[in-house]
C-alpha positions as CSV (number, residue, x, y, z in Angstrom):
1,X,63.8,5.1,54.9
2,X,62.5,3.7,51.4
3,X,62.3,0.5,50.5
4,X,63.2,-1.1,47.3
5,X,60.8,-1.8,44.8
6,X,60.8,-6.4,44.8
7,X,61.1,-7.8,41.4
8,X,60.6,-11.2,40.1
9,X,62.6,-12.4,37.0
10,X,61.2,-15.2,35.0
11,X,63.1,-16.3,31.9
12,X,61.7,-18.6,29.3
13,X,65.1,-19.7,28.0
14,X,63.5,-21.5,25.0
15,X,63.0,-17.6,23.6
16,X,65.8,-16.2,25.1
17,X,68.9,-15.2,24.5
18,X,71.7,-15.9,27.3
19,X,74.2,-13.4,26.0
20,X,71.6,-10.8,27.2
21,X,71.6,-11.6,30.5
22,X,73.9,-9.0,31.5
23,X,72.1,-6.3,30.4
24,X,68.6,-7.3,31.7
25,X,69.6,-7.7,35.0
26,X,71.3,-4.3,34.6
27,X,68.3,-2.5,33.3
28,X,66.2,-3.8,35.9
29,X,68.7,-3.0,38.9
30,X,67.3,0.6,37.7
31,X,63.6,-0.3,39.0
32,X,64.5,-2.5,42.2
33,X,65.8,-5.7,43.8
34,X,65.7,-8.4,41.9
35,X,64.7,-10.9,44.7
36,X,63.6,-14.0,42.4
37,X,65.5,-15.1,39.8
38,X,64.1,-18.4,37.7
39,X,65.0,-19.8,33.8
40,X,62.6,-22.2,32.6
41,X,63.1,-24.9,29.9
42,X,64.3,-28.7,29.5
43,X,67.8,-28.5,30.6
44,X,68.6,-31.6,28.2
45,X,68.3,-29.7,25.7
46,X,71.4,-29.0,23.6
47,X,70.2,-25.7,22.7
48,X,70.3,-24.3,26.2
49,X,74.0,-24.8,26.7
50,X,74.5,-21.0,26.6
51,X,72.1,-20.8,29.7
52,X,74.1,-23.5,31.8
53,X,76.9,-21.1,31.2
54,X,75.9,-18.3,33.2
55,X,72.9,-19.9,36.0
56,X,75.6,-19.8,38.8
57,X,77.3,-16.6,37.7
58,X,74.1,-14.3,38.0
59,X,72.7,-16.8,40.6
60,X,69.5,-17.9,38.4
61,X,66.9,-20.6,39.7
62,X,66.5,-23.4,37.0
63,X,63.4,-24.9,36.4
64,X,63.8,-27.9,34.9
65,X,60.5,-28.6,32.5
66,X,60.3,-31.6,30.3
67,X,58.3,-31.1,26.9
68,X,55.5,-33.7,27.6
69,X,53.6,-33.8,24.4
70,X,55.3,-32.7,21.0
71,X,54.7,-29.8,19.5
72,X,53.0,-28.3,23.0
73,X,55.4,-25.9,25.0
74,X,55.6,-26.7,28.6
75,X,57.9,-24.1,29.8
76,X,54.9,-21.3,28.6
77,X,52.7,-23.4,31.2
78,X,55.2,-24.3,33.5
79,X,56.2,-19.8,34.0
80,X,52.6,-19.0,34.0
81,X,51.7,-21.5,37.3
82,X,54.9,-19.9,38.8
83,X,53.7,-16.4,38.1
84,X,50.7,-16.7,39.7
85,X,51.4,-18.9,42.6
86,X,54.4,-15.5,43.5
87,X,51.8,-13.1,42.7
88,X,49.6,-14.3,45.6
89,X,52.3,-15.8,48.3
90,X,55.1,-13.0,48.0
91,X,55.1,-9.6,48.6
92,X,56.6,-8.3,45.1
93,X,56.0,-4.6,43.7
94,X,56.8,-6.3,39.7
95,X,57.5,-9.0,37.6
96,X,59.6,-8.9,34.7
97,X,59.3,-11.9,31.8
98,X,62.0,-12.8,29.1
99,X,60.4,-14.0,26.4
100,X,59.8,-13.2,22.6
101,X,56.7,-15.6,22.7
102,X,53.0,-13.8,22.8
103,X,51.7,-16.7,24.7
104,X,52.3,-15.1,27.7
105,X,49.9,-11.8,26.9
106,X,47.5,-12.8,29.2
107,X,49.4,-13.6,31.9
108,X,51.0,-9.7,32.2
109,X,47.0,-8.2,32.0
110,X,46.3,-10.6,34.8
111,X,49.6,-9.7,36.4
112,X,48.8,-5.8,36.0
113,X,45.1,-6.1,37.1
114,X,46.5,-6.3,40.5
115,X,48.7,-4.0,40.1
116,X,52.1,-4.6,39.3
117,X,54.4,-3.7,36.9
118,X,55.5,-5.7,34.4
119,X,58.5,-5.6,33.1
120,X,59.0,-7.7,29.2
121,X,62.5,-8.3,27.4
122,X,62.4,-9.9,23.9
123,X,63.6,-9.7,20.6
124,X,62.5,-7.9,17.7
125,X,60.2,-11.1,16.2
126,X,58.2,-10.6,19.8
127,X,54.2,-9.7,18.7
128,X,53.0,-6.9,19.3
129,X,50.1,-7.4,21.7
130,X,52.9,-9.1,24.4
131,X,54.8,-5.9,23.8
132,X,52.1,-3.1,24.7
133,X,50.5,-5.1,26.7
134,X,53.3,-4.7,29.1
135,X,54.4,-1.7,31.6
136,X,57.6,-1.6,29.9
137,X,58.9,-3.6,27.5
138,X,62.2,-3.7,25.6
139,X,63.9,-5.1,22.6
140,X,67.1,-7.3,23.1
141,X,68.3,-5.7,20.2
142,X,68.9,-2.1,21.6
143,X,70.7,-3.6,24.9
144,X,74.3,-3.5,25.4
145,X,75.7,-1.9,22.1
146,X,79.2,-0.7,21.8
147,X,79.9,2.5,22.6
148,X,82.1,4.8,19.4
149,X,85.5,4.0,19.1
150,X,87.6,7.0,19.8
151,X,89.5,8.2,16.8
152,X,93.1,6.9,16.9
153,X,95.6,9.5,17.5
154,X,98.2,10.3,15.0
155,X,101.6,11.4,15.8
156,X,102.3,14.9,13.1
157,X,106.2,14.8,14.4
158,X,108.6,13.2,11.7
159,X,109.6,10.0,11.4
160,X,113.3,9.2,12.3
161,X,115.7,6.5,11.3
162,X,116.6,4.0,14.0
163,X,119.2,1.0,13.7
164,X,117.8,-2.1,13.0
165,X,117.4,-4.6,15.8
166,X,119.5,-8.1,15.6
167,X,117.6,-10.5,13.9
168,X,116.6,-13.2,16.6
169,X,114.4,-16.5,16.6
170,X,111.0,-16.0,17.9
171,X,108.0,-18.1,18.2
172,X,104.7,-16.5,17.6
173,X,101.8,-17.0,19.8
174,X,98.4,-16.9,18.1
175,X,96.3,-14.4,19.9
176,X,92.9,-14.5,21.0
177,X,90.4,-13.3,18.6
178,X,88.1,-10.5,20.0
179,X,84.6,-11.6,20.8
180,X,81.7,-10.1,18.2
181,X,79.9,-7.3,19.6
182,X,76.4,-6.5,19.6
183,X,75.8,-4.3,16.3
184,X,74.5,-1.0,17.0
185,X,70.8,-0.6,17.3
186,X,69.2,0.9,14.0
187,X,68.1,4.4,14.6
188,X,65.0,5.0,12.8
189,X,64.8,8.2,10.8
190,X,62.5,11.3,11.1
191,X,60.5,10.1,8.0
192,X,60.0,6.7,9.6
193,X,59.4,8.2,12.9
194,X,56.7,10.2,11.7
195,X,55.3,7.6,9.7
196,X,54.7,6.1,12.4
197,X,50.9,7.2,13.3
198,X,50.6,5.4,17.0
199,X,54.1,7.0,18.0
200,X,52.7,10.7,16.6
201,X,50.1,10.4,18.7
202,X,50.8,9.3,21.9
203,X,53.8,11.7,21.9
204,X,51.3,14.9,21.1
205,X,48.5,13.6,23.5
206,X,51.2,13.4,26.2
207,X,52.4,17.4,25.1
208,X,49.2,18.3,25.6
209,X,48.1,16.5,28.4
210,X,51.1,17.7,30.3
211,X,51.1,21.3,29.2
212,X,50.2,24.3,31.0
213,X,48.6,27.3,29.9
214,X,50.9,28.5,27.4
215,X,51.1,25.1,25.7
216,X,54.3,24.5,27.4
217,X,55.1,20.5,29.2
218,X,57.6,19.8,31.5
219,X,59.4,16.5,29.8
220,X,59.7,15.1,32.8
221,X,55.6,15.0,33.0
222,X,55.5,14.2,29.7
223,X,57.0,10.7,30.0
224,X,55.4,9.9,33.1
225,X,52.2,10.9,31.3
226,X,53.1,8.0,28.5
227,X,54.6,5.5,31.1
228,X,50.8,5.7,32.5
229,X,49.2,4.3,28.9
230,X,51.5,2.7,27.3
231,X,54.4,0.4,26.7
232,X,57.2,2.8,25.5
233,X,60.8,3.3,26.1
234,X,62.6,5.6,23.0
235,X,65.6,3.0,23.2
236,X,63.1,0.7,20.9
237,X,63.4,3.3,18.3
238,X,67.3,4.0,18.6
239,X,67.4,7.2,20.7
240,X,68.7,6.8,24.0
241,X,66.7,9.6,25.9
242,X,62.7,10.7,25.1
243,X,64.4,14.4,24.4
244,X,66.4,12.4,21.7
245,X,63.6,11.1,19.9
246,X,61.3,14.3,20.3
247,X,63.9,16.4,18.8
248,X,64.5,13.9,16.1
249,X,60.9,13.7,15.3
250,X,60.8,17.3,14.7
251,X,57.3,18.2,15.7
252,X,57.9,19.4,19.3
253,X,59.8,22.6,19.8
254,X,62.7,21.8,23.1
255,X,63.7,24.3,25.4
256,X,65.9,24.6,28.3
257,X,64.8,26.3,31.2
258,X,65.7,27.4,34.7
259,X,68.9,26.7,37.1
260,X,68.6,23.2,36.4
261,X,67.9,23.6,32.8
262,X,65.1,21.0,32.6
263,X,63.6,20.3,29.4
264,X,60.0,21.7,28.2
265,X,58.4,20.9,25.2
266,X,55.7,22.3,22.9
267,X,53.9,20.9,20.0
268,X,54.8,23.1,16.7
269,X,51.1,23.0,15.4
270,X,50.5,25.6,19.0
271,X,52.2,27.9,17.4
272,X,51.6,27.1,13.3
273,X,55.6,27.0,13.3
274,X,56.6,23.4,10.5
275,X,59.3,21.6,11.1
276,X,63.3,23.6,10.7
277,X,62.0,27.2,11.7
């Protein structure tokens, strides 16, 4: 019998948004139990009404933390003592921090030194160094969009004449007005994607790490080859799958192979082949 991989979820609800908290917890129900659950900020603030909302429904800790000294952002300090007092008094496999603030960089290298995964949600304005510096980190943005409307179905057969209902006194009820929806996540083209020197290379030094002989790479080795180095997920760059992006790059040739049809990859420069033969 295996057992669940034990996650802490820390939330600095100062730089984070509530509406997301759906999606989070989903994306991390892929990776493990989420065993702790904690949102830190001053809950007299105004601006955390959103939070207040949804605490009880998703059964979330919070940690109240008054701002002490002006300017000076006790929650950052307040998450950090937590973090490492659960590091060293519970038996957790990962962490995963909400946050779009890069204050908290240090804290995920000293989280990862022993071991851990980390696991980092934020928006788009989160620095860089906070974003690779975690195992896998994810932009708020390209959670939870709306999947295509179907086409609406139109009826080709003629239209025929019916009598005219009796005219009757009604009172109209307003109705409810439909909730905004996340907007789709931008999906960055090939030209930006191989503009994009860091991505080109960690994708073709993961080919080539993974391939065998012929210059072939399983994808599944592939991304477990770039989940080792790096902070990467190809749902930061609008694709939802790592095939999705390295066929939209249009550097790697894709196969299918086998029963199963798994995917292998090969750099085009193995064979001199350019991108479209």
């Amino acid at each position: 019998m295996t057992t669940e991989a034990r996650i802490a979820l820390l939330i600095d609800a100062d730089n984070s948004p509530a509406d997301k908290i759906d999606e989070i917890l989903d994306e991390l129900a892929k990776h493990g139990v989420i065993n702790i659950r904690r949102a830190y900020g001053n809950w007299k603030n105004p601006g955390l009404h959103s939070w207040e909302a949804v605490l009880h429904q998703y059964a979330i800790q919070p940690v109240q933390q008054f701002a002490y000294t002006k300017g000076k952002n006790a929650t950052d300090m307040a998450m950090t003592i937590d973090a490492m007092d659960l590091l060293y008094s519970q038996n957790l496999n990962g962490f995963c921090l909400a946050s779009s603030d890069s204050d908290f960089t240090p804290l995920v290298m000293r989280i990862r030194a022993n071991g851990l995964k980390v696991f980092g949600f934020g928006e788009r304005k989160t620095p860089l160094p906070f974003v690779n510096a975690c195992s896998n980190f994810l932009y708020l943005e390209n959670l939870g969009a709306p999947a295509p409307r179907p086409a609406a179905s139109v009826d080709a057969s003629p239209p025929t004449e019916t009598p005219s209902p009796p005219r009757t006194e009604t009172c109209t009820v307003p109705l409810p007005q439909p909730r905004p929806t996340t907007p789709a996540p931008s999906r960055k083209t090939a030209k930006e994607l191989k503009g994009d020197t860091r991505l080109v290379n960690l994708l073709r030094k993961a080919v080539e790490a993974a391939a065998e002989e012929d210059g072939w790479a399983l994808l599944g080795a592939v991304g477990n080859h770039i989940a080792k180095q790096a902070s990467f997920d190809s749902r930061n760059y609008g694709y939802a799958k790592l095939s999705d992006l390295l066929e939209a790059i249009d550097l790697f040739e894709i196969e299918r192979r086998g029963k199963a049809l798994h995917h292998h990859v090969r750099d085009r420069r193995a064979t001199g082949r350019k991108p479209g033969q």
